[in-house]
N, C-alpha and C positions, 0 to 999 in steps of 0.2 A: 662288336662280336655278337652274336645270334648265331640261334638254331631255326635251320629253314625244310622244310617236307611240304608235299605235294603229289598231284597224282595229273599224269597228261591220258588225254583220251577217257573214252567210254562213256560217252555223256553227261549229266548231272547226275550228283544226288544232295542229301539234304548236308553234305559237310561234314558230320560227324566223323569218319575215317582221318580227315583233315585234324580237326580239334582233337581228337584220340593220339594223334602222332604229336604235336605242338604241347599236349601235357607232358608227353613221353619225355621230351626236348625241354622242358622248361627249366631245370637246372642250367642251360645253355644262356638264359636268357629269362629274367624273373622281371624287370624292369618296363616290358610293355609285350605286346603280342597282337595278331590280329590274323585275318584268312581274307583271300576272295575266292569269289566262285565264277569263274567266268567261260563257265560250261567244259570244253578239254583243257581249261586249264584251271583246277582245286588247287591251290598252294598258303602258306600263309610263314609268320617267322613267330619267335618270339628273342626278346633284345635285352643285351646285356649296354647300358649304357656307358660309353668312354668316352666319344666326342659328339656334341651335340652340333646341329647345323649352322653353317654359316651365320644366320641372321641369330641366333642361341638358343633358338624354339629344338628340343628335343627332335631329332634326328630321327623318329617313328618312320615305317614304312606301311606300307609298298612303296617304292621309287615309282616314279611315275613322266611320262614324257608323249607332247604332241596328240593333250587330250587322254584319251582312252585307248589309243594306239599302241601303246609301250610300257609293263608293268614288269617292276623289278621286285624280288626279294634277295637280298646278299646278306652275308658273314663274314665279318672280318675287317678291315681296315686299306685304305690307299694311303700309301706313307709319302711317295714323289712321284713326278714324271706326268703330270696334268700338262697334256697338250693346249697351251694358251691357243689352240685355235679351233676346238670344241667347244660348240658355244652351249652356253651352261643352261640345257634345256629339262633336266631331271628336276623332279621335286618331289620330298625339301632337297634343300641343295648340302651336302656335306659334303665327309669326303667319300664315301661309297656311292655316291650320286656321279662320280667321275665315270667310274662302269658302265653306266646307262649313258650317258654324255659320246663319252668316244665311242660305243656301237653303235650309235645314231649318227654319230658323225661320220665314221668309219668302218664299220663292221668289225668283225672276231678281231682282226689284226690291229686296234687299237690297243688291248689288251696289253701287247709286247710291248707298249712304251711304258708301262707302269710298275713300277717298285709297288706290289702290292702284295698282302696273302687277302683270299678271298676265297669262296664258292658265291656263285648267283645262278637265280633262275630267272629268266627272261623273257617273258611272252610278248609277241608281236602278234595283236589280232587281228593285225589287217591282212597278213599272212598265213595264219592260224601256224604259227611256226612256233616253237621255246629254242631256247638252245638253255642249257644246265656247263655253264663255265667253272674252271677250276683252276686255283693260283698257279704259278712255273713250276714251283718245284713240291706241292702239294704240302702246303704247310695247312688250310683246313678241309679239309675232307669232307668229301659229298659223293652217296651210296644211291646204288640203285638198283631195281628188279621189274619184272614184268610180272605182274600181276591180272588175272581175272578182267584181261583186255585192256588191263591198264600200264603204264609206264610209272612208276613209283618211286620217289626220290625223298633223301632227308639225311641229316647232316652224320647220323647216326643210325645203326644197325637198328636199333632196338624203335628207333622212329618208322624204318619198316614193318618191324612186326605190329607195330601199332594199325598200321595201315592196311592190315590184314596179310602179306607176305606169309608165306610159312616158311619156317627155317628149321632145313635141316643138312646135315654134315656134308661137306665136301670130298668126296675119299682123296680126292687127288691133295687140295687145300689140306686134306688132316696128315698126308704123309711128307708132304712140304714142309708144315710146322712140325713134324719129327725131326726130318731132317736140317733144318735149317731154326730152327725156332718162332718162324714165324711164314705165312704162307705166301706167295712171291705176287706183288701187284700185278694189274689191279684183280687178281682171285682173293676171293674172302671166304673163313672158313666155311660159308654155307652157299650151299649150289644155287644157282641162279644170281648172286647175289654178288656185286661186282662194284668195284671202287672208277669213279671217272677220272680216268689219266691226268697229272700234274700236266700243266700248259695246254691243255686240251679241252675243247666243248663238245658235248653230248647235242648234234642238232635233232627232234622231231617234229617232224609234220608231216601231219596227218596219220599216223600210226606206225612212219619209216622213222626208223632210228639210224642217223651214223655218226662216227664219231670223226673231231674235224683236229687238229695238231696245230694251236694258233703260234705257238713259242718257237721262234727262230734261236738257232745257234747264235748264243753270245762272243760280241768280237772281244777277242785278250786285249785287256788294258796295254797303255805303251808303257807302260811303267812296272814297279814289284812293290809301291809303294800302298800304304796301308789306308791312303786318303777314304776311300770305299769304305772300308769297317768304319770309320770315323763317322761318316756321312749317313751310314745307314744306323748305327747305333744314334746318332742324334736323331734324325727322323722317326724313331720306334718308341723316343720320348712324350714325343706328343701324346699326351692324355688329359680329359677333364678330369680325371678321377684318379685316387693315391697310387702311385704306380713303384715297384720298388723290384728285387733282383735276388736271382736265385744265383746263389754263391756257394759253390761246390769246395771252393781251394784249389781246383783246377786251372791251368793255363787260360783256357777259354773262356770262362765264366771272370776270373782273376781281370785277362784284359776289357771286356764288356763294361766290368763295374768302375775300370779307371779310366775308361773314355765318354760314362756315359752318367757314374753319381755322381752324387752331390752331398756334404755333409748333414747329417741326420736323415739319409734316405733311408727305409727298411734295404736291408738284406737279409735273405736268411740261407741257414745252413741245418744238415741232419749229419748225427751219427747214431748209430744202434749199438745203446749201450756206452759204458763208460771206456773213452778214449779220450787222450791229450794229445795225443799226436794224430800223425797221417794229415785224411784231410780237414779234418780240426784243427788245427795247428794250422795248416796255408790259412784255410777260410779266414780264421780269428787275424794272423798276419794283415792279410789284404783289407778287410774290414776295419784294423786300428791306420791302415795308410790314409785310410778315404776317409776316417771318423763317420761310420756307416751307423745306423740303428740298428746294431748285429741281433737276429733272434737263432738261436740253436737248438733246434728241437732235436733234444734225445729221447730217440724209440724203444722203447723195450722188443728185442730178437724176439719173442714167444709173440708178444704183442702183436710185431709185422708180420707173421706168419699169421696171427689171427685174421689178419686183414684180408686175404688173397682168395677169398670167396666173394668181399667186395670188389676188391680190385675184378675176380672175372665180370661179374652184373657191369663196375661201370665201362667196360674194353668188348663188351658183347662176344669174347672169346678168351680163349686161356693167354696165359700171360707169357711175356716173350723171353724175360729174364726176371730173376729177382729186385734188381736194381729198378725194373718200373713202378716198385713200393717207393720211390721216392718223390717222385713230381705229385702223387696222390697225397702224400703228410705234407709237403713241401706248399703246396696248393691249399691247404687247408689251412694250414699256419700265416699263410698270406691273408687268406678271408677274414679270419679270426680276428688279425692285426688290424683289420680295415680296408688292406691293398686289393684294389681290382686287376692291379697290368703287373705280370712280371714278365723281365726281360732275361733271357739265360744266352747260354752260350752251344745249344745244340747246332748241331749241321756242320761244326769247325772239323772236328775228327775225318768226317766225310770230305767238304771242301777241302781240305791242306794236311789230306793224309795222315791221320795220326793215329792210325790202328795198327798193331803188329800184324794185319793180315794183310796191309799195305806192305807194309815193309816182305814179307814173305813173295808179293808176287813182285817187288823192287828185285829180290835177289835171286828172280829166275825163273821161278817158278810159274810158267804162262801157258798159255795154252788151255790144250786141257783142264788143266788142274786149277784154272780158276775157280771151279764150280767146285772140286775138293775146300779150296783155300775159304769160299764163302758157308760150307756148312757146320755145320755144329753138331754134327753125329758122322758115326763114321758109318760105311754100309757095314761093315761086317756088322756090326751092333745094331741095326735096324734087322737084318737079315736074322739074327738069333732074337727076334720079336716076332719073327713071320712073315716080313716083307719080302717079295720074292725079288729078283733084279730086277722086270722089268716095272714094277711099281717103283723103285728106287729110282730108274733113269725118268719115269714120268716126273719124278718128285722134283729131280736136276732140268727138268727141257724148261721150267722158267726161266732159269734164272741163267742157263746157257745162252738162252734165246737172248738175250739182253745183253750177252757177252758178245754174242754172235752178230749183233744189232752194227757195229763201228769193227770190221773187220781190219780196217787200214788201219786201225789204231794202234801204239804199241800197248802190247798186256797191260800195263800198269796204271793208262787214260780208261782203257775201256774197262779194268775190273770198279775203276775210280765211280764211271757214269753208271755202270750194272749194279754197282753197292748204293748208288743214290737211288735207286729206281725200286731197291727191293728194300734192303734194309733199314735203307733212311724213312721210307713210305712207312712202315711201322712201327718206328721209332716216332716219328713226325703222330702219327695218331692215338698213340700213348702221352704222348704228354697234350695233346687236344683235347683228348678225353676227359683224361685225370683232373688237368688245371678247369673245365668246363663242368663236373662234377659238383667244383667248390664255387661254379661263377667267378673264373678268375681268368683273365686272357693270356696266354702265352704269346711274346714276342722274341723274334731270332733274329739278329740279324746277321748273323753268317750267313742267313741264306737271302738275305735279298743281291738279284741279281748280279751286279758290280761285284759283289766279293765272290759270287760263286764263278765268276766269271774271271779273277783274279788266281782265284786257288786253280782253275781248272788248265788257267795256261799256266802257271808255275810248271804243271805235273807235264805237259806235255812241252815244257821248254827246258827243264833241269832234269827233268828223271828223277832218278834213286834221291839227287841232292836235295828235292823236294819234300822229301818224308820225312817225318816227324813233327812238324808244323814248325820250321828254323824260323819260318819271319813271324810267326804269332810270338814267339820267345824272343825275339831279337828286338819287336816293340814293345812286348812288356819289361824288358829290363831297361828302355831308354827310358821308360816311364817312373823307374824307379821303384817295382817291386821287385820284392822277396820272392812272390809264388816265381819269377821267370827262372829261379834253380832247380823248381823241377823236375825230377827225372820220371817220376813210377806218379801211379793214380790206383789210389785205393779201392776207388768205386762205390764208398760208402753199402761192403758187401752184409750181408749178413752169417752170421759163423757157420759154417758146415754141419756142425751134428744139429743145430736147431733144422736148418735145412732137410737133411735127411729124417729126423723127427716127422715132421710135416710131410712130406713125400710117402713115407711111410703108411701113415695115417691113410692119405688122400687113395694109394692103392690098396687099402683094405677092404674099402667097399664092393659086396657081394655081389653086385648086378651087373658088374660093368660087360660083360660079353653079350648081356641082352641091350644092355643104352650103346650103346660103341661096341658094333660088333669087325671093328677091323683091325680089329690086333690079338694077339694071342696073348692076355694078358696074365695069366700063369708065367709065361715066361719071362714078359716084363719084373713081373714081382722076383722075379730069379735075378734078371741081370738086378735092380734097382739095390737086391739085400748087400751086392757085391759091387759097387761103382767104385772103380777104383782108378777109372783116368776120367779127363778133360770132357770127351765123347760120352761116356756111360753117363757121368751124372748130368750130364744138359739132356741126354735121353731119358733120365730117370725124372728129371724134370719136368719137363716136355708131357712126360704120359701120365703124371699125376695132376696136371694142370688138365689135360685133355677130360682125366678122371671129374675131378670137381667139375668141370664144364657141363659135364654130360649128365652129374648127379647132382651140383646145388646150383646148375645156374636158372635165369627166369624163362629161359626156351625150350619148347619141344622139342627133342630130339631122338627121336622115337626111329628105329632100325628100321 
């Protein structure tokens, strides 16, 4: 795991932009670092160490191949799928030296044979070509802008700004995040400033940018059998370094930790404030099955609301839900412990359906109304902020578009791939973030390929029978837990009037019509005093996160 930035085109200069972005990024990566300069292409990384090279010498890059011809920086790990017939030309040789291996071998399309999460940047000088590659289903994240003639990349936002980038608001991106809670890939909340498609590379050369779609459609397993999860939870184990599991109490995390610990492994768990039940109670269950090293960190509510001015600094933007305070203490509690690798259970809800918003487009609701189904405000309530319709239908044409993308499909496939592509993409970089804060790698293996590939023909061979994730529950209770009873998920939330406390607070500040002048925030303070459904307080939410963004975070964002 590393954080990587760089800059293509616009001749030399003495580096410093380079070096300025890789401080930025050093939480990402405290264990080695370095740059080159090799005229249109400035890049460098720095390294969080998990496995060290084949031969055991430190895994350090650049990657490197056929001389001086071929210069890699990646993030991230190759778990399987090394084609024995890539001859192992990168160096040092690990396992992220496979990336350089089969585009040498093969080009982009080697790519699709690997069980990987990754970003790399790759220069070929005898081309004067990069291409900036990005895992399938974008499990780590890599940003970029056009800059002052330059093309501008790094693992994170704020590795931009380093890089000189200036960032400011998206109006379309900030009415997204109203409406949806978060702004629909690859837009990020500041103009210009754009995320590189999951299974896709960024090629330039010579100052032409395009982007190329390496990931082929996964074929459905022959089977409905769970060998996949098995297989890729064992492959996410490999670590040189202490590696242990974030244990929710939930189904998904519940099955992860019984296929994949071992006794006296850490697991940890949170709740806010004193509770014996919900999901403290599963967690402690599943954790006395496996005889786990249980740590339970209880938050103090005032506490975690304290936090959510860090949480924006480390998200480079307002936050998407409350619940993203938990991989940030969760993560921290890992490091503390000594753990570098934790392995959770995100992407399952998505793969194998387990959202009640699944279940709502299972029972009809299609069409249209998928883009209702996926937002988290309603119009009339953006519209009594100011928003007029046609800023509202701009805010819906992403995430339509993405609906609109598998027309043949029935509703229920295509809201499935449209919600991996929006919602999971900020999900997925919430807890990149957060776990990368503390120096801590996140690993999922729900989402390596085989299993996304399993969940996706479930939903397009069973339908409606596929929701609620029956085969995730139907293997954990062969397994012999307790968590596979059940039924609700707490969310480890934090209590409402704390919430509204903080909310409150956040839209007090005087300025905000002059930092974010695109709301009518009078009004807002009107709906926020009165939220009294589901829609008003994710909107009341929403506009006091935008608030902090605009008044405590570390970016310009001047009207």
């Amino acid at each position: 795991m590393c954080g990587i930035a760089g800059t293509l085109g616009g001749g030399r200069d003495d580096g410093r932009a380079v070096e300025a972005a890789l401080r930025a990024l050093r939480h990402r990566g405290p264990d080695d670092g370095g740059r080159v300069d090799l005229g249109a292409f400035q890049a460098g990384y720095c390294r969080l160490a998990i496995r060290d090279a084949a031969d055991g010498r430190p895994a350090n890059q650049p990657f490197r191949a056929a001389g001086e011809r071929w210069t890699m920086y990646a993030n991230g790990e190759v778990f399987a799928g090394v084609d024995a017939a890539w001859p192992p030309v990168a160096e040092p040789a690990g396992d992220l030296a496979a990336l350089l291996d089969g585009l040498v071998a093969s080009g982009p399309a080697a790519l699709d044979r690997l069980d990987a999460d990754f970003t790399a940047a790759i220069w070929d000088a005898e081309t004067q070509t990069a291409l900036l590659a990005r895992d399938r289903f974008g499990v780590k994240p890599l940003f970029y802008a056009e800059h002052a003639g330059r093309l501008c990349f790094a693992s994170e936002v704020k590795g931009l700004a380093a890089l000189g980038v200036p960032l400011r608001p998206d109006a379309v991106a900030v009415r997204e995040y109203l409406r949806f809670n978060y702004p629909i890939a690859p837009r990020t909340l500041y103009a210009g400033v754009r995320a590189v498609p999951p299974g896709s590379a960024l090629r330039w050369h010579r100052g032409r940018v395009t982007l190329e779609r390496w990931a082929a459609p996964a074929a459905d397993p022959a089977h409905d059998g769970l060998a996949p999860l098995r297989d890729a939870v064992r492959a996410r184990l490999a670590s040189e370094r202490p590696l242990g599991f974030h244990l929710s109490g939930g189904v998904d995390s519940s099955l992860v930790c019984h296929l994949g610990a071992a006794p006296d492994r850490a697991g940890f768990s949170l709740v806010y404030g004193d509770a014996a039940d919900g999901d403290l109670a599963w967690a402690r269950a599943v954790a006395g099955e496996l005889r786990l090293d249980h740590h339970v960190l209880d938050v103090a509510p005032d506490g975690a609301t304290g936090t959510i001015d860090e949480l924006i600094r480390v998200l480079d933007a307002p936050v998407m839900s409350p619940g993203a305070l938990t991989p940030l203490f969760v993560a921290r509690a890992a490091r503390e412990a000594g753990v570098t690798v934790l392995v959770a259970g995100q992407g399952a809800d998505e793969v194998f359906l387990g959202y009640r918003r699944h279940a709502e487009v299972g029972e009809g609701m299609g069409g249209a109304a998928l883009t209702e189904i996926a937002a988290n405000v309603d119009r009339a309530d953006l519209r009594a902020i100011g928003l007029g319709d046609a800023e509202i239908d701009a805010a819906d044409e992403g995430f339509r578009a993405l609906c609109d993308h598998a027309p043949d499909v029935a509703p229920l496939a295509a809201f499935q791939v449209a919600y991996g592509r929006s919602f999971l993409q900020e999900l997925l970089r919430i807890e990149d973030h957060c776990h990368m804060a503390s120096s801590v790698e996140n690993r999922v293996p729900f989402l390596a390929p085989d299993v996304v590939a399993l969940g996706c023909g479930l939903t397009r061979r069973r339908g409606r029978d596929a929701l609620g994730k029956p085969l995730l529950r139907e293997h954990l209770a062969a397994l012999g837990s307790a968590a596979a009873r059940r039924t609700d998920k707490q969310q480890m939330a934090l209590p409402l009037d704390v919430l509204d406390r903080w909310i409150a607070g956040a839209l007090a500040a005087p300025d905000l019509p002059e930092r974010l002048p695109l709301l009518d925030w009078d009004a807002v303070r009107d709906l926020a005093g009165g939220a009294d459904t589901r829609s008003r307080r994710r909107l009341a939410w929403a506009a006091a996160n935008l608030a902090r963004w605009a008044v405590a975070g570390d970016h310009a964002l001047a009207a």
